[in-house]
C-alpha positions in Angstrom: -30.7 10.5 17.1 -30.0 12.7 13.9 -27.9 15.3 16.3 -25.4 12.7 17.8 -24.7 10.9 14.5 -23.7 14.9 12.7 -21.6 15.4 16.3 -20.1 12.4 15.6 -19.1 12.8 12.2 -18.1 16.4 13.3 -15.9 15.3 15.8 -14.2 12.4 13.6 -13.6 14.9 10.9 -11.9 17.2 12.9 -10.0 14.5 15.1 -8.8 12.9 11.5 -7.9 16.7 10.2 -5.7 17.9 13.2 -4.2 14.1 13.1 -2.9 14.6 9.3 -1.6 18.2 9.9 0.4 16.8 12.9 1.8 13.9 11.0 2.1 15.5 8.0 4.1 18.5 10.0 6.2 16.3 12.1 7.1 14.3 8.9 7.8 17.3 6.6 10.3 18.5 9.7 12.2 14.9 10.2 12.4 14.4 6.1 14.3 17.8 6.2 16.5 16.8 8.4 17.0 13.3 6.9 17.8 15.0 3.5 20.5 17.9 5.3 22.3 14.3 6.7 21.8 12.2 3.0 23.3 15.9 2.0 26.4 16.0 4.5 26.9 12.1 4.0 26.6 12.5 -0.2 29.2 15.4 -0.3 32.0 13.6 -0.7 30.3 11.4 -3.5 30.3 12.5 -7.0 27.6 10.5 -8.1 25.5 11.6 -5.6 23.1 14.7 -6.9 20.6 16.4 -5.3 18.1 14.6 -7.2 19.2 11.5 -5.9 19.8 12.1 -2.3 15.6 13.8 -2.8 15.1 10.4 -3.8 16.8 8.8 -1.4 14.9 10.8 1.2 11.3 10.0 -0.3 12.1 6.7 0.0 12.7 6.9 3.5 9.1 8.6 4.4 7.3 5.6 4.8 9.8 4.1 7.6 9.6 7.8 8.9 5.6 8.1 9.2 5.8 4.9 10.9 8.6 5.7 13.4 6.1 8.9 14.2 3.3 7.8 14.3 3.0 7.1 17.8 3.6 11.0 18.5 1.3 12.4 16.3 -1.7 10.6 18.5 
């Protein structure tokens, strides 16, 4: 009984490892190219600093992970 239950756990670990490293990769690869179009569409804004736009495009990560979600199962 003792074998199964450390597979188990094992197998959940791993399965819940690889799943973050996919979502985190496939988020990390979507906010970059959010932030190059928050970039292109703040460049003819004077207000609009890098700083901001980063901000901007932090803000947009939740809507993102849940957009992905699906993919990264």
């Amino acid at each position: 009984m003792l074998r199964h239950w450390t597979l188990n756990r094992y197998l959940a670990r791993q399965y819940m490892l690889w799943f973050a490293v996919i979502l985190g990769g496939l988020t990390s690869i979507v906010f970059l190219f959010n932030l190059a179009e928050l970039m292109r569409r703040g460049a003819e804004h004077t207000d609009a600093t890098f700083s901001v736009l980063l901000t901007m495009g932090v803000y947009r990560i939740p809507e993102t992970v849940e957009q992905i979600l699906p993919f990264a199962v």
